[in-house]
C-alpha positions as CSV (number, residue, x, y, z in Angstrom):
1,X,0.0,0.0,0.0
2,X,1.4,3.8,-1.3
3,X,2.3,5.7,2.1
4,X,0.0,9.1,2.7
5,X,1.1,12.5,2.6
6,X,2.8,12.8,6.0
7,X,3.9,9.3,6.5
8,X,7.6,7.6,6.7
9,X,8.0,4.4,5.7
10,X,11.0,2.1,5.0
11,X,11.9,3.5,1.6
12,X,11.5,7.5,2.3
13,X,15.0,8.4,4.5
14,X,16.1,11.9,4.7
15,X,19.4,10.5,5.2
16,X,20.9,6.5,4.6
17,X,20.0,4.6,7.0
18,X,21.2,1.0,7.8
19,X,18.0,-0.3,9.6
20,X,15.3,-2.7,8.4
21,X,11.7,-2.6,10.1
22,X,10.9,-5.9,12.5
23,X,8.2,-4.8,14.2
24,X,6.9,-8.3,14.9
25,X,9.8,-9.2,16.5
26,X,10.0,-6.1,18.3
27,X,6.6,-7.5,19.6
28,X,6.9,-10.9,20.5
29,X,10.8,-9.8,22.1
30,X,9.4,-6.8,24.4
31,X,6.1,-9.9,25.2
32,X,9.5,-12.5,26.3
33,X,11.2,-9.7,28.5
34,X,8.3,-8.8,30.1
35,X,7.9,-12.0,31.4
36,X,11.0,-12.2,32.7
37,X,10.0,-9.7,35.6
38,X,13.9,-8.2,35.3
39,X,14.5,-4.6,36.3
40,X,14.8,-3.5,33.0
41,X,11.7,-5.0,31.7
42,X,10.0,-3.1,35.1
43,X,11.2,0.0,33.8
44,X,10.1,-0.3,30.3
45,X,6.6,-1.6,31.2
46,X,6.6,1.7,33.1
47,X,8.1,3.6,29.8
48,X,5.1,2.0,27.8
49,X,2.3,2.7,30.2
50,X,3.2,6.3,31.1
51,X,0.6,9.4,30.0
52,X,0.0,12.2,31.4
53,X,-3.7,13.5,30.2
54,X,-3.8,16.7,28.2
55,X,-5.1,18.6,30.4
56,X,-4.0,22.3,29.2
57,X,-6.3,25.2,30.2
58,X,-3.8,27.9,29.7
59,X,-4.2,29.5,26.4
60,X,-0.9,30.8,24.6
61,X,-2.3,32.1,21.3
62,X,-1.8,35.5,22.2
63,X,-0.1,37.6,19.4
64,X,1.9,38.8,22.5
65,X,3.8,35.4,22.6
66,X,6.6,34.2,20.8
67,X,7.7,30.1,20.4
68,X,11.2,28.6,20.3
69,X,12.5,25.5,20.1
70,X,15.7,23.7,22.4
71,X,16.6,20.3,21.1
72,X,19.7,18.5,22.3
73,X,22.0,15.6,22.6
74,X,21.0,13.8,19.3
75,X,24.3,11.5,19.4
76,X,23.7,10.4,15.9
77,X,25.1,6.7,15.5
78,X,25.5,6.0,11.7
79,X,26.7,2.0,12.7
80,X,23.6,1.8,14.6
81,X,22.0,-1.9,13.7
82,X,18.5,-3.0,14.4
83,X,17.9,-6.3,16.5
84,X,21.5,-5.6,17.6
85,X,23.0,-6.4,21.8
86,X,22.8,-3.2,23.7
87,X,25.9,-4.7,25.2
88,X,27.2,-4.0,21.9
89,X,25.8,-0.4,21.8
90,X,23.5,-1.5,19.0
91,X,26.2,-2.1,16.3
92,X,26.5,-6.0,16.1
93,X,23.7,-8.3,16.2
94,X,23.9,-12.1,17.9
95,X,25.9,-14.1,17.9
96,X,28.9,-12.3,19.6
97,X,31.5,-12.5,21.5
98,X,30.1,-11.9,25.1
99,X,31.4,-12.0,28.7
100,X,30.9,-15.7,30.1
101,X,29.0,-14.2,32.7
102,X,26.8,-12.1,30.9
103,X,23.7,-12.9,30.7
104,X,21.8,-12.4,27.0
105,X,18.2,-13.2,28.3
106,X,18.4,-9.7,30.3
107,X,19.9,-7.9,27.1
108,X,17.2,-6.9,25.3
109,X,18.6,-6.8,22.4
110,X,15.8,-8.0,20.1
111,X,13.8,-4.7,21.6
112,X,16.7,-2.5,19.0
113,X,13.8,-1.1,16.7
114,X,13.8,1.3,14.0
115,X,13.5,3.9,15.8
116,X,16.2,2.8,18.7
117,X,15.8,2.1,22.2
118,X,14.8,3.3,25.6
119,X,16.4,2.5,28.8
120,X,19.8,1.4,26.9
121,X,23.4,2.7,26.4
122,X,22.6,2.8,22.7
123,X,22.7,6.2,20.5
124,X,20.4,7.6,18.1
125,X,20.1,5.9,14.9
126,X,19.6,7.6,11.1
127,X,16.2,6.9,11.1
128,X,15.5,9.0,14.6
129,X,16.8,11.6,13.3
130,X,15.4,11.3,9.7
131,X,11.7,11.2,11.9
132,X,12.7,14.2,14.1
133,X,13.7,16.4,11.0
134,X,10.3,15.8,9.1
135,X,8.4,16.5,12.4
136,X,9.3,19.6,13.0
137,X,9.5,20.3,9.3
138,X,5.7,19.8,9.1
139,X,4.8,20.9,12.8
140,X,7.3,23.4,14.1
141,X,8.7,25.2,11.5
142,X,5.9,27.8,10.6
143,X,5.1,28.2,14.4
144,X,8.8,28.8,15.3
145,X,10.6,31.9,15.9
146,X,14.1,30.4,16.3
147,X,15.4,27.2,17.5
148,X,18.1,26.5,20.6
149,X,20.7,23.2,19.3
150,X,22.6,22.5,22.7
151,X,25.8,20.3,21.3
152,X,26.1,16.7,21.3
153,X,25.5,15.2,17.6
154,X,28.8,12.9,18.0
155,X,27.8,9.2,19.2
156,X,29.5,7.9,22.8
157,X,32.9,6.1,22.8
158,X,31.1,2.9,24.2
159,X,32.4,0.1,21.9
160,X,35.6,-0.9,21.8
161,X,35.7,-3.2,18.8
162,X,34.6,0.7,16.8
163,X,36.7,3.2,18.6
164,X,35.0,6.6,17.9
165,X,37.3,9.0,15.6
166,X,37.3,12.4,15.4
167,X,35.8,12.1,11.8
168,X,32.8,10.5,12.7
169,X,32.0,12.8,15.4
170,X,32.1,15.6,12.5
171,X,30.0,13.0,10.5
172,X,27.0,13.2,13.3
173,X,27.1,17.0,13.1
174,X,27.2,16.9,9.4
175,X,24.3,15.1,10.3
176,X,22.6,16.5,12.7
177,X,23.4,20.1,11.1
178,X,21.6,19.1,7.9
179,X,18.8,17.9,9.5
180,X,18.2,20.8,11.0
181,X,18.8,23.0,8.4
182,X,16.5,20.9,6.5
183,X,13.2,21.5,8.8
184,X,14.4,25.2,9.7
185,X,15.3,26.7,6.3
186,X,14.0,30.2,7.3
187,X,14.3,30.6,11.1
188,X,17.8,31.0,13.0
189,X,19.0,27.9,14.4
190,X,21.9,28.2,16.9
191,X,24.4,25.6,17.2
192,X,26.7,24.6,20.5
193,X,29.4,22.4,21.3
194,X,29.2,19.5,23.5
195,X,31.9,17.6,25.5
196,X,30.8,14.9,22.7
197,X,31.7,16.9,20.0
198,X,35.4,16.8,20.3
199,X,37.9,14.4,20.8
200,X,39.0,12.7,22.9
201,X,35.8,12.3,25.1
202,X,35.7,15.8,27.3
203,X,39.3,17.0,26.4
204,X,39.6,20.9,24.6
205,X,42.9,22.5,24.9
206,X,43.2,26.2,25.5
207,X,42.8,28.6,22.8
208,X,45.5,28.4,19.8
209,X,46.4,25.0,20.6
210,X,46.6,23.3,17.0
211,X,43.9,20.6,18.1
212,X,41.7,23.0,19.7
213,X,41.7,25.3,16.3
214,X,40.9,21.7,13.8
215,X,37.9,21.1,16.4
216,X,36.6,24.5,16.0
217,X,37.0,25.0,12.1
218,X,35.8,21.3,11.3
219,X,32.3,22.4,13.3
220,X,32.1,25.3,11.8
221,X,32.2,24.2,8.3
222,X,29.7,21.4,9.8
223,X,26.9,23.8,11.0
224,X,27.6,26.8,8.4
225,X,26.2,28.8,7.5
226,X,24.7,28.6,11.5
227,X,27.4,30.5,12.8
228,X,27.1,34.1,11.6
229,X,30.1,35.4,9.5
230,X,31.1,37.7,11.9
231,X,31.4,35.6,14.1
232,X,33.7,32.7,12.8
233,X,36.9,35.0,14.3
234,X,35.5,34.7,18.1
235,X,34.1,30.5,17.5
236,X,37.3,29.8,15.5
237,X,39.5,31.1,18.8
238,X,37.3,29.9,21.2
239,X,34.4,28.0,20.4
240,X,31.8,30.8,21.4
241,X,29.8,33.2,19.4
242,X,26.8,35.6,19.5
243,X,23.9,35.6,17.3
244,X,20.8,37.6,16.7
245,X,17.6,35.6,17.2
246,X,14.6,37.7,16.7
247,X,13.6,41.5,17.1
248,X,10.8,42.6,19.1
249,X,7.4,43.4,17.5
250,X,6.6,47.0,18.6
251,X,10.0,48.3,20.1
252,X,13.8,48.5,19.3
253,X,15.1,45.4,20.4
254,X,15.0,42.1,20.3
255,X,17.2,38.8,21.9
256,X,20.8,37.3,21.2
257,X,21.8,34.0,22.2
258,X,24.9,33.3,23.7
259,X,26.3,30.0,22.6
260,X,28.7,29.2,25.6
261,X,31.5,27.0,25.0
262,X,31.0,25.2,28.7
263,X,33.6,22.5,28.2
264,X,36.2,25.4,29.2
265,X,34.6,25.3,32.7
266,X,33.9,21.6,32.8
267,X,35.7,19.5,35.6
268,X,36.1,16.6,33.6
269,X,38.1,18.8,30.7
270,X,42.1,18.0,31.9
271,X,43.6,20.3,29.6
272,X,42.5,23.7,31.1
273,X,42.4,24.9,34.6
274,X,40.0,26.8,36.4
275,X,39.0,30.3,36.3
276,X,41.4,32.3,37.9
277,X,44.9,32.5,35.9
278,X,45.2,35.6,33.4
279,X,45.6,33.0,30.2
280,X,43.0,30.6,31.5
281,X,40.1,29.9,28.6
282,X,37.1,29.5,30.6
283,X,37.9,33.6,32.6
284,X,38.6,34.8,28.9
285,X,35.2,33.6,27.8
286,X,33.7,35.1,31.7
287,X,35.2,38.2,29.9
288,X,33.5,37.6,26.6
289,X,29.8,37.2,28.3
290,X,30.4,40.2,29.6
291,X,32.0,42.3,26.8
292,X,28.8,40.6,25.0
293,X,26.1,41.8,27.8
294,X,27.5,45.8,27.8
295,X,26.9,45.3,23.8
296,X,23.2,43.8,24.4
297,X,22.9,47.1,26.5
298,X,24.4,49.6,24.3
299,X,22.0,47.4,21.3
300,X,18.7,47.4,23.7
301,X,19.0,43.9,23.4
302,X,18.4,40.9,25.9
303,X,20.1,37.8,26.0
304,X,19.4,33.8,25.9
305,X,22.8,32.0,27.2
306,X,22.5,28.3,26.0
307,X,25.4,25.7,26.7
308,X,25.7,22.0,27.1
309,X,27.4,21.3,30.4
310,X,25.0,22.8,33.4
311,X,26.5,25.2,35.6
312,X,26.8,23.5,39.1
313,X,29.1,22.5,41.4
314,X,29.4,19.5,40.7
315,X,30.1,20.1,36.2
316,X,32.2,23.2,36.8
317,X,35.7,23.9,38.6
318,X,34.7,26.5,41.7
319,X,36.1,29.2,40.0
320,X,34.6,29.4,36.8
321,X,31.0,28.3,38.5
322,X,31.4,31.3,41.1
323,X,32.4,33.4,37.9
324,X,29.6,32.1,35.8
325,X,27.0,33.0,37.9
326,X,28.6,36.4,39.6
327,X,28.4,37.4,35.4
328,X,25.1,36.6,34.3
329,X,23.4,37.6,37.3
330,X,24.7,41.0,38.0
331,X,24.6,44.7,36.9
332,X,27.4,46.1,34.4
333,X,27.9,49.6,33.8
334,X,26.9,51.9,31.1
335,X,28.5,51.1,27.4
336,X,30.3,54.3,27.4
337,X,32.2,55.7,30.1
338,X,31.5,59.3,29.4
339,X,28.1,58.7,29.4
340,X,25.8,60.6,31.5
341,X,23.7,58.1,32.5
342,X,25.9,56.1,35.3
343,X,23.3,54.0,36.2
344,X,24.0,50.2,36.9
345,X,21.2,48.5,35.4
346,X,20.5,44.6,34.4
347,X,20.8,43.3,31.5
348,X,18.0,41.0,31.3
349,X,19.4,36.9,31.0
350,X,16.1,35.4,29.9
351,X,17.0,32.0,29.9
352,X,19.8,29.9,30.5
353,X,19.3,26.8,28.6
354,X,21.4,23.5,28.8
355,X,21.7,19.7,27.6
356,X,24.0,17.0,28.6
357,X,21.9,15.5,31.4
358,X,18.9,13.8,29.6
359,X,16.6,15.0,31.9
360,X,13.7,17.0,32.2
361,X,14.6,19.6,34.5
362,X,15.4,23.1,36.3
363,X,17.6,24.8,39.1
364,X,18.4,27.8,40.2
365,X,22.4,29.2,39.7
366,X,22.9,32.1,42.0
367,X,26.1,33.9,43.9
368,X,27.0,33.6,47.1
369,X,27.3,36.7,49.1
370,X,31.7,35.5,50.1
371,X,31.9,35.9,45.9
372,X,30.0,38.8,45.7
373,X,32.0,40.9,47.9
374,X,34.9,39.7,46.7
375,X,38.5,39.9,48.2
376,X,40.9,42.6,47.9
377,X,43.7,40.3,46.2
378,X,41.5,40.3,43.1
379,X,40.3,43.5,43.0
380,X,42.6,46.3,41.0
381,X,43.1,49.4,43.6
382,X,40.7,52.6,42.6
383,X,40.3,56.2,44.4
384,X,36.7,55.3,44.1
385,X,36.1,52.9,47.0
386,X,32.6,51.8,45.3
387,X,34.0,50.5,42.8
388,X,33.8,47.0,42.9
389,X,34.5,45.2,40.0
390,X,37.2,42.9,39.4
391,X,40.6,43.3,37.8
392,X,39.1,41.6,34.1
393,X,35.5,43.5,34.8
394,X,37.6,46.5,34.4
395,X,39.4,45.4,31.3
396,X,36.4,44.3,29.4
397,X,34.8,47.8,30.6
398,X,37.7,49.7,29.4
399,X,38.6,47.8,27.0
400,X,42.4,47.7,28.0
401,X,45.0,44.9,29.3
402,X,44.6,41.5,27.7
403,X,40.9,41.4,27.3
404,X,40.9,44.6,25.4
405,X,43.1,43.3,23.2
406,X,41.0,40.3,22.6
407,X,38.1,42.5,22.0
408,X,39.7,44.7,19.7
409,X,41.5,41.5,18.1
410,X,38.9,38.8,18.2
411,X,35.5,40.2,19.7
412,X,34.8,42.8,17.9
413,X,32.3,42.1,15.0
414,X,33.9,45.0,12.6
415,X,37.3,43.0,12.1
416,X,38.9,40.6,10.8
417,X,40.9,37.2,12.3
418,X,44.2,38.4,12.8
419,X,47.4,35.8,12.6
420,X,48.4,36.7,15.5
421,X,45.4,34.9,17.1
422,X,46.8,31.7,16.3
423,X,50.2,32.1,18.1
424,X,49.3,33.3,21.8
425,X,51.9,35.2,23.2
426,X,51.8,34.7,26.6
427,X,51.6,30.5,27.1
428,X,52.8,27.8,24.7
429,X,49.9,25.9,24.3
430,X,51.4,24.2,21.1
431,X,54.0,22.6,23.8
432,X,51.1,20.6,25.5
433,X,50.4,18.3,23.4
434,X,51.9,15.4,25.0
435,X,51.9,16.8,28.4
436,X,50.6,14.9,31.0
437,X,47.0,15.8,32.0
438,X,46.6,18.3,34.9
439,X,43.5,19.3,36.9
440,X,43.5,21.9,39.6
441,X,42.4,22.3,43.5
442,X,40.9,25.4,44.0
443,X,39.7,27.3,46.9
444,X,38.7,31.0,47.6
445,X,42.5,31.8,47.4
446,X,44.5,30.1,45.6
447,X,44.8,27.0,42.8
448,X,47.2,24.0,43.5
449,X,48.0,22.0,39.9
450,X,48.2,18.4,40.4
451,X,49.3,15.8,37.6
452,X,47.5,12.8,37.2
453,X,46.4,10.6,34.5
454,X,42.7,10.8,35.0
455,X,40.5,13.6,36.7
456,X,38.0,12.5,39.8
457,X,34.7,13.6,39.3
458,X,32.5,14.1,42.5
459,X,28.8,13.9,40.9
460,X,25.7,13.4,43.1
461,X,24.4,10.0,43.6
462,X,20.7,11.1,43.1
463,X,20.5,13.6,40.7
464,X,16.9,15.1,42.3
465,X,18.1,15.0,45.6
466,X,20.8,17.4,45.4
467,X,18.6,19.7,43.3
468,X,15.7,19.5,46.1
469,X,19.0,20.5,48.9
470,X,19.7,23.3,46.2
471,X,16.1,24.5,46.4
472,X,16.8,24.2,50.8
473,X,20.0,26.6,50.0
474,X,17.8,28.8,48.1
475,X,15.5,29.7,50.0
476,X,16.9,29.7,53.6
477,X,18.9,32.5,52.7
478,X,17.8,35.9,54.7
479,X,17.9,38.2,52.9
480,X,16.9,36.3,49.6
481,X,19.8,36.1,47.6
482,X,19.5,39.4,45.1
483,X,21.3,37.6,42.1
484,X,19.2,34.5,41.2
485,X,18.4,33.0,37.8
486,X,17.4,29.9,36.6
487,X,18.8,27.1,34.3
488,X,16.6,25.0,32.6
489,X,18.1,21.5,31.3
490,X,16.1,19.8,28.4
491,X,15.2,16.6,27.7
492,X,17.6,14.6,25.2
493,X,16.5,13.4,21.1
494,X,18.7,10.1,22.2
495,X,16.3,7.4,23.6
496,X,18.5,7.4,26.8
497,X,14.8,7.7,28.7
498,X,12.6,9.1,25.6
499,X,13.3,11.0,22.9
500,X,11.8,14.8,23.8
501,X,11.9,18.2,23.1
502,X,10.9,21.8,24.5
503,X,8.9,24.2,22.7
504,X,9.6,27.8,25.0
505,X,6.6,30.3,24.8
506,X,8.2,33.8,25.7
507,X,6.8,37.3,25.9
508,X,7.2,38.9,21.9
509,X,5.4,41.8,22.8
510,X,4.1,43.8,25.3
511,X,0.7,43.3,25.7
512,X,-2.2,46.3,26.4
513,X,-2.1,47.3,29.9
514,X,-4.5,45.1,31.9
515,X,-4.3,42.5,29.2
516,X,-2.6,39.1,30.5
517,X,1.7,39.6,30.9
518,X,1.4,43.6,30.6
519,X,3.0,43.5,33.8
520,X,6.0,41.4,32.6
521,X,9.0,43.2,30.6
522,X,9.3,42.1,26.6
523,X,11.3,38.8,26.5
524,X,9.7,37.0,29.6
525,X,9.6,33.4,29.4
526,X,5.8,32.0,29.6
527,X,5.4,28.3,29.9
528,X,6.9,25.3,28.1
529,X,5.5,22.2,26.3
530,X,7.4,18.6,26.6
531,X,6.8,16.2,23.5
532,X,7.9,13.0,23.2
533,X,7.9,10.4,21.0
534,X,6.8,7.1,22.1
535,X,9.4,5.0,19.9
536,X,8.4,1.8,21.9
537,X,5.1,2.0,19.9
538,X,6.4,3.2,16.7
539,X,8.9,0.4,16.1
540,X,6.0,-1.5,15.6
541,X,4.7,0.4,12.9
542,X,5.2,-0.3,9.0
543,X,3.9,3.5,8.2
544,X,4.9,6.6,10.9
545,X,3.0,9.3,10.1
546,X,5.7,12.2,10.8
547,X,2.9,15.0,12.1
548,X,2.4,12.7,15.2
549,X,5.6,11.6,15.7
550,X,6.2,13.7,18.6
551,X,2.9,14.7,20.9
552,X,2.9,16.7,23.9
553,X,3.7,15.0,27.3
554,X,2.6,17.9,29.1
555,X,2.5,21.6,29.8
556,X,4.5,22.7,32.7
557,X,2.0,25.8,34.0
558,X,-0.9,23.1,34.3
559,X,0.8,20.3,35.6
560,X,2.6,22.1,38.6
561,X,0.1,25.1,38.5
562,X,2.7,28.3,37.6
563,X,1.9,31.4,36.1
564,X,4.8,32.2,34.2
565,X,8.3,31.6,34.3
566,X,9.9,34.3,36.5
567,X,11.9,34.4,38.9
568,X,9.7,35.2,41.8
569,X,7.5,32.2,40.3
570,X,10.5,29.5,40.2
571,X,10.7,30.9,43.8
572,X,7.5,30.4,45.0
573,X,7.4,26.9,43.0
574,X,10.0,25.9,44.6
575,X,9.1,26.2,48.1
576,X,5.2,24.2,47.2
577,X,7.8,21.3,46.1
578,X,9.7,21.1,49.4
579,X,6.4,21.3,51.3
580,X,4.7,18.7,49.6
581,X,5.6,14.9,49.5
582,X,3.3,13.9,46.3
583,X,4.4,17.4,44.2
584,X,8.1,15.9,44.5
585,X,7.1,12.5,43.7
586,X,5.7,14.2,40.4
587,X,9.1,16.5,40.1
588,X,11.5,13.1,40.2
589,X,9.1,11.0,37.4
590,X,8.5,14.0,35.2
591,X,12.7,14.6,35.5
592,X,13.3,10.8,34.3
593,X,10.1,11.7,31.6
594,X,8.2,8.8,33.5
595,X,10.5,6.1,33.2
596,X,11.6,6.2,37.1
């Protein structure tokens, strides 16, 4: 029978793809597991059975409200293979060579659909991302007014019989990139880099360092023409760039994104230190956020700041954590120093939007008060004893020392790359090539460099837990903490739980006063949607009609009963959830999409 309109069926990929449909095997294999009564058949009956009823009552049809999209970690695995052993990360089907203790009944491997597979160490395959593409062709792309693409594309280095190279992680953001480009043909898309995107596994060198400048030219000639052109200088130094998303309707204006290059500030990263050294990567790009936020002021602009990693304690070194959120969370001065007006005022950090995780979740990053009345050691000595900014603050305001050289050489959107850029003069970067890896102890004084051959990472053992002891920090504090945002992490395409997206509704324009949101300034995030696709279902389907793909899980205003997505609402949120048993029962299975 001819496929509708709409529908996918085995002979209509976007892209090759490897897999054949066995949806009757699928069937009778997910039946056999069941049965079993293991823990991962438990969790998948859970996966299968999950809804939540569409229950929306708010209405965000407003001409006021805008829509964006944040997709994420799509880990494209070209060698993924259908009825293949998650053992073997879906790329070799049985028989194989397996541990003599390993036990195949519990494998699941006959559950490897079309469409890949929940609950499993196994990446996205071609025709996931094939689905996703034609989706939010046909769905999204028309409603859109940009779209948020948080790093990842690159498949894991799980299988060692087909050791990932640095060519095939360009090959999934060729990928991904076109796939993209291909649904959103006439809507900004912003790209990002994620620790998956470069190679090895978590590991950028500094700035200048010949392998960090092939990582960030191959991407860029991956996702162009996403990066704007005058931007390519500041993303081929340092793997960040700015880019205009939408203006305003009514007013001067509008929002830039910020795509962050996080893996700078990541623990895991042994090639860079923290945040404190004058040549260290992750304070030069503090000073580029910051350069960038005096620019969104002078521009009447406000900003979106999406990376992979979330800032934490736990992802980022103390330094570059306490410097993250001391820069997005406080005031910078006016763009020109002459200028009459020498007011401190906001600039406004709409969202802060992240991947990595595969969750479904939020948190709040914020400064504490020993960082925000920083020490005298870091401060640069002034006749005016209210100044308080520190030594690089000054040099980005200014525009002198090293970060004025980088904004006049790098930043600045009116020039050109310079040589120069490419042969730092103040560390040897090339020279560390074969150095042994080095991570850093830090406290509020001072770093001590150790060398070792792997980094420790202290993550939390329960992920919700130590955001519900975040929420406690939050809100003990008296006074309330006056610099507080929020980060929002987004569900992953990769069928590590479900494959999922978030559709952002945001404040476009500033309603009538009296009208619904008049009281909110122009950019204010709304409400969010979750869709999912359920892929257990659709691996048993010849035909896929694309349009349904993906439906909404839920809405987040109805389901925890939130009025918009400000601050004061996170914070009033947050304290129902640690009052109420049942509310954080619905917090940790909404976070895990269901599945926990």
């Amino acid at each position: 029978m001819a496929a509708r309109k709409g529908q996918l069926t085995e002979t209509t990929p976007l892209l090759p793809t490897h897999s054949k449909h066995r949806g009757k095997r699928v069937f009778a294999a997910v039946a056999a597991v069941l049965a079993a009564g293991s823990l991962f058949s438990y969790l998948l009956l859970a996966y299968c059975n999950y809804s939540i009823a569409d229950t929306s009552s708010k209405r965000l049809s407003s001409a006021a409200v805008g829509r964006y999209l944040h997709i994420t970690d799509l880990h494209v695995d070209p060698n993924y293979m259908e009825g293949a052993t998650t053992y073997s990360q879906c790329h070799r089907r049985p028989p194989h060579v397996l541990p003599p203790d390993y036990d195949s009944a519990k494998d699941g491997h006959a559950h490897t659909g079309r469409f890949g597979i929940p609950l499993a160490k196994c990446d996205s395959p071609i025709a996931l991302i094939n689905a996703t593409s034609e989706h939010l062709k046909r769905e999204w792309a028309h409603k859109l007014d940009f779209v948020i693409w948080t790093g990842d594309s690159g498949r894991h280095d799980g299988d060692p019989e087909q050791p990932r190279t640095f060519d095939q992680i360009i090959q999934g953001n060729d990928i991904a990139s076109a796939a993209l480009r291909s649904a959103f043909k006439k809507i900004p898309v912003v790209p990002n880099i994620g620790n998956n995107d470069v190679s090895p596994h978590n590991e950028l060198a500094a700035p200048g360092h010949k392998r960090a400048r092939k990582t960030f030219r191959a991407l860029e000639r991956s996702w162009r023409p996403l990066v704007p052109k005058d931007q390519v200088p500041t993303f081929h130094y340092g793997g960040y760039f700015a880019k205009d998303v939408v203006d305003y309707d009514g007013r001067k204006g509008g929002i830039t994104a910020l795509s962050l290059n996080t893996i700078y500030w990541y623990r895991a990263n042994a090639k860079v230190g923290g945040c404190r050294a004058k040549d260290s990567p992750g304070l030069a790009q503090l000073a580029w956020i910051r350069y960038q936020m005096r620019r969104a002021r002078m521009r009447n602009r406000d900003i979106i700041l999406l990376g992979h990693v979330l800032p934490n304690r736990d992802n980022y070194r103390p330094s570059c954590y306490h410097g993250y959120a001391r820069t997005v969370t406080q005031t910078v001065p006016p763009p020109a120093l002459n200028s009459s007006d020498s007011s401190e005022e906001l600039v406004n950090v709409h969202a802060q939007l992240f991947g990595h995780s595969n969750v479904d979740v939020w948190a709040f990053v914020g400064q504490e008060a020993k960082w925000i009345n920083s020490h005298d050691a870091l401060l640069i000595a002034t006749e005016n004893v209210t100044d308080k900014r520190l030594w690089w603050e000054r040099e980005v305001d200014e525009e002198s020392g090293r970060f004025g050289k980088l904004i006049r050489d790098v930043w600045s959107t009116d020039v050109t790359m310079h040589a120069a850029i490419n042969q730092p003069d103040e560390r040897a970067w090339e020279d560390m090539e074969d150095d042994p890896q080095v991570h850093f102890t830090e406290s509020a004084d001072h770093i001590v460099p150790v060398v070792s051959a792997t980094v420790k990472q202290s993550l939390p053992s329960d992920f919700v837990e130590s955001l519900l002891k975040e929420f406690e920090r939050v809100l003990v504090q008296n006074p309330p903490n006056p610099r507080l945002g929020v980060t929002t992490i987004s569900p992953s395409i990769i069928p590590k739980y479900v494959p999922s997206f978030r559709i952002f509704h945001y404040l476009r324009s500033q309603p009538a006063q009296g009208e619904r949101w008049w009281h909110l300034p122009v950019g204010t995030l709304l409400d969010y949607d979750v869709y999912w696709a359920n892929i257990h279902k659709l691996n048993t389907k010849a035909q896929i009609d694309v349009r349904s793909f993906f439906t909404r899980l839920y809405r987040f205003s109805d389901e925890y009963k939130i009025d918009d997505l400000s601050i004061n609402s996170y914070l009033k949120w947050a304290e129902r959830l640690l009052s109420s048993k049942a509310l954080r029962k619905r917090f940790r299975s909404l976070t895990y999409l269901g599945t926990q």
